[in-house]
N, C-alpha and C positions, 0 to 999 in steps of 0.2 A: 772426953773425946775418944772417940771409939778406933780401932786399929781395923784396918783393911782386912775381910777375908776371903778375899778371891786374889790369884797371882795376873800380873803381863801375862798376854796368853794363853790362859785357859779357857776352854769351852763349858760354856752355859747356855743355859733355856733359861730368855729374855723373856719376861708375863709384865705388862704392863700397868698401871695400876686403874688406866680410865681405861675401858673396853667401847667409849663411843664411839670409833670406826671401826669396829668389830673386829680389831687385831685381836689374835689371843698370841701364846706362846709362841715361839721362835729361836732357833742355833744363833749364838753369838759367840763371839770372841773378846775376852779383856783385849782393850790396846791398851789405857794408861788409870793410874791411880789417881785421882785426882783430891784435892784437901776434902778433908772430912768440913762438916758444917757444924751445931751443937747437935744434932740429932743421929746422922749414919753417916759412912764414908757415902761417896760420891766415885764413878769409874765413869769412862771413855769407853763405850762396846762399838761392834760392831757385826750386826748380824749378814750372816750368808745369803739372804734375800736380798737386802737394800745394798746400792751405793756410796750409801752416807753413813756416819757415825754418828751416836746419839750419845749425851750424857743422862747416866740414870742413877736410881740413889742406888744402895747394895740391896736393900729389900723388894725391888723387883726383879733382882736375879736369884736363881738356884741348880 
């Protein structure tokens, strides 16, 4: 089981890993850590575009 490496709160650049509606990169914000799975943690972000909050695994943030 893998340890979280990003904090509550910090800024990241969100890359998605499908590019089929042509998102690329995006400013986001950790809001919450959420349990790891067998493979990466998992977070709660939420970027400065949207009004919504999305869960992503750690390997589409940096």
């Amino acid at each position: 089981m893998s340890e979280h490496k990003f904090k509550i709160g910090q800024s990241l650049n969100f890359t998605p890993h499908r590019m089929s509606f042509g998102a690329g990169p995006s400013k986001c914000k950790v809001v919450r850590l959420l349990s790891t799975d067998a493979d990466e943690p998992k977070y709660r972000i939420k970027c400065l575009a949207e009004s919504f909050e999305r869960v992503v695994q750690e390997s589409e943030l940096g």
